[in-house]
C-alpha positions as MATLAB code, in Angstrom:
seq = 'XXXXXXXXXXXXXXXXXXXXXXXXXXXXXXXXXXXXXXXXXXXXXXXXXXXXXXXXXXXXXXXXXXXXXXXXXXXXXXXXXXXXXXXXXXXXXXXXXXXXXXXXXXXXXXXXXXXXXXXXXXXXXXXXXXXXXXXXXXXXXXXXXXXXXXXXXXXXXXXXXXXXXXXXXXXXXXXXXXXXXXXXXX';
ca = [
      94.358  205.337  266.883;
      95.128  208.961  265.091;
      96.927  206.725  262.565;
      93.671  204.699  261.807;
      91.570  207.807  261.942;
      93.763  209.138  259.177;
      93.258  205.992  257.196;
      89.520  205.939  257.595;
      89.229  209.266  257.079;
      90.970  209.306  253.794;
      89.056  206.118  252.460;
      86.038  207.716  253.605;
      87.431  210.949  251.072;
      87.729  208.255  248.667;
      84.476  206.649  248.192;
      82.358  209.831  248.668;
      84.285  211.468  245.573;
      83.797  208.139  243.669;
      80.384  207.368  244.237;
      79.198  211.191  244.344;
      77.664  212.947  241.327;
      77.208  216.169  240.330;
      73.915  217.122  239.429;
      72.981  220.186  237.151;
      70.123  220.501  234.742;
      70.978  220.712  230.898;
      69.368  222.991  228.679;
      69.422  223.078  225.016;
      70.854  226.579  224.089;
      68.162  228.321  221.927;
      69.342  231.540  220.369;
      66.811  233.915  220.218;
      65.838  234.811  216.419;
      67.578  238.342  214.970;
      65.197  241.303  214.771;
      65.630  244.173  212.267;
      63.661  247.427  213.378;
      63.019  250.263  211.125;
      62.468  253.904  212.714;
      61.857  257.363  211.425;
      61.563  260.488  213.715;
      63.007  264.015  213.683;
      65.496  265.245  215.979;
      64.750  268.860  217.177;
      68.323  270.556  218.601;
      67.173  274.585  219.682;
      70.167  276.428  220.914;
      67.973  280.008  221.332;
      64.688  280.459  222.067;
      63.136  281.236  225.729;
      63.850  276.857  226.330;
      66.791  275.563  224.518;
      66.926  272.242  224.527;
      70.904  272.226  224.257;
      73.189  274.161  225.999;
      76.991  275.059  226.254;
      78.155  273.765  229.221;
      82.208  273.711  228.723;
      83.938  276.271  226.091;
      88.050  276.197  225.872;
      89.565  279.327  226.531;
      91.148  279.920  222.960;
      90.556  278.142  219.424;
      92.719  278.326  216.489;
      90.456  276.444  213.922;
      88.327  277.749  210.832;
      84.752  277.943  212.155;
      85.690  280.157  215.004;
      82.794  281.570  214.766;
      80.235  279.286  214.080;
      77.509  278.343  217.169;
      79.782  275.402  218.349;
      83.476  276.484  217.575;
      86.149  273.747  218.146;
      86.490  271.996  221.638;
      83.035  273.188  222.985;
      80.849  270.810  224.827;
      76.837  270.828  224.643;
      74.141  269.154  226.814;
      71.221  268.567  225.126;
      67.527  267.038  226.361;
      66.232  267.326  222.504;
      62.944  266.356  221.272;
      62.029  264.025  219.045;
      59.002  264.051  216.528;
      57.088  261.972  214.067;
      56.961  265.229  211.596;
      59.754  267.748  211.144;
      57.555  270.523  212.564;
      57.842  271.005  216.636;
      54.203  270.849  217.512;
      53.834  267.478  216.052;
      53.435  264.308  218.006;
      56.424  263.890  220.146;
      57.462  260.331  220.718;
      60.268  260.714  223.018;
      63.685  262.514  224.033;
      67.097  262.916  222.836;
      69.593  263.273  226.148;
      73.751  263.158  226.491;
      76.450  265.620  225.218;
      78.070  265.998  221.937;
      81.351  267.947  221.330;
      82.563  270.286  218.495;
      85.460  268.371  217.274;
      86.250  269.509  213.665;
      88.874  271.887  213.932;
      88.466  273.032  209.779;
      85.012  271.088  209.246;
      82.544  271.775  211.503;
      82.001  268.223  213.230;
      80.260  266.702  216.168;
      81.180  263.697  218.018;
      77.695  262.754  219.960;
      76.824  260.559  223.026;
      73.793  260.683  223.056;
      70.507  258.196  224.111;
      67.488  258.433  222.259;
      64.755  257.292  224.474;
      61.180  256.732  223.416;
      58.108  257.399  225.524;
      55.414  256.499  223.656;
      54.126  253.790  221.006;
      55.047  249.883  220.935;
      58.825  251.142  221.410;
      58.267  252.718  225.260;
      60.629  253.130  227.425;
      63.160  251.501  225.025;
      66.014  253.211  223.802;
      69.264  253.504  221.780;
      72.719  254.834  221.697;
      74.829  256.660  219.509;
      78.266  257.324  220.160;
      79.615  258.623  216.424;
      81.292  261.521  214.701;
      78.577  263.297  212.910;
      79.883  265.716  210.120;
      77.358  268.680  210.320;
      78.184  270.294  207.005;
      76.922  267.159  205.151;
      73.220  267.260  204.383;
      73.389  263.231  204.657;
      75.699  261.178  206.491;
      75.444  258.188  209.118;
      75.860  257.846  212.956;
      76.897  254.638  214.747;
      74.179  252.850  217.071;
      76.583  251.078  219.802;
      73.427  249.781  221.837;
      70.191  249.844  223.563;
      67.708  249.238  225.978;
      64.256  247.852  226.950;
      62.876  246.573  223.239;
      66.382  247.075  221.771;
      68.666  245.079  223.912;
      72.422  244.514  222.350;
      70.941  246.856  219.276;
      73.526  247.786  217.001;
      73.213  249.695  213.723;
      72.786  252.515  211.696;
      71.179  255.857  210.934;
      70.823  257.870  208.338;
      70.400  261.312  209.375;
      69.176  264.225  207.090;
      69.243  267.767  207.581;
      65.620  269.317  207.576;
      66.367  272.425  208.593;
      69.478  274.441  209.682;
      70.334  277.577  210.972;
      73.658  278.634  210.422;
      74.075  281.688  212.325;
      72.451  279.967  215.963;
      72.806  276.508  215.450;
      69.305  275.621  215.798;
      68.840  272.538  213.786;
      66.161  270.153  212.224;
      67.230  266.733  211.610;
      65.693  263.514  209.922;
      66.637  260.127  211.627;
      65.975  256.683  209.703;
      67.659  254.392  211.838;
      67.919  250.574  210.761;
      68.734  248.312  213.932;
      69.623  244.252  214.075;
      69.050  243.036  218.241;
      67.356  240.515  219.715;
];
């Protein structure tokens, strides 16, 4: 009997696997269509003042580089919650905030490396955002800063901006800075 039981068993195996389907719904894949977003704002970086919006929060204990003595000698680390603007003065219309750390990493030319997410809270573009994760060379009155990604609107955004230095004080740091940023997502 346990020898027939086997058999039927196993032919039973055999005839559900043949006959059986699987069954799954096809789709047509339909990529969505390539978007390319244009933005302009000003980036607002106060290291004085009764409120800065950045602050030291890690200094190494000795430095041997050339700018010593700038605001953000080599190897410090900053926090920053910085505003951003339509217009290059701080009372205008603020349209969302800048928030992450960036690092002094130049040891001869003063240089940032920045982590930073810019996140909008107002206009078509709310509660979006984007990332940049770049080496930003201070001293240069134009340069460019990776975007690595994004959020909300600007999901798998990756691109560019062109950042231009409105304003600039040398002896505190405080800094006013132009950002057109070009970004291709979905």
């Amino acid at each position: 009997m346990g020898k027939n039981l086997g058999i039927v068993v196993s032919f039973y195996l055999c005839i559900t696997f043949a006959l059986g389907e699987y069954y799954s719904e096809t789709r047509p894949i339909t990529p969505k269509q390539q978007v390319v977003t244009n933005l302009h704002f000003f980036f607002h970086d106060t290291l004085t003042a009764p409120n800065p919006s950045a602050v030291l929060i890690a200094k190494p204990t000795h430095t041997r580089g050339d700018n010593d003595s700038s605001p953000s000698p080599f190897g410090s680390l900053f926090a920053l919650d910085d505003p951003l603007t339509v217009g290059p003065d701080p009372k205008s219309e603020k349209i969302g905030n800048a928030r992450g750390m960036y690092v002094s990493s130049g040891k001869h030319v003063p240089t940032l490396t920045m982590y930073v997410d810019f996140g909008f809270t107002s206009c078509k573009f709310n509660g979006s955002s984007i990332a940049v994760f770049s080496r930003n060379t201070i001293t240069e009155k134009e340069r460019e800063v990776a975007v690595v990604g994004g959020r909300g609107r600007f999901r798998m955004a990756r691109g560019v901006a062109q950042l231009n230095t409105y304003y600039v004080n040398l002896t505190n740091g405080d800094a006013i800075v132009e950002y057109n940023v070009t970004l291709y997502h979905y």
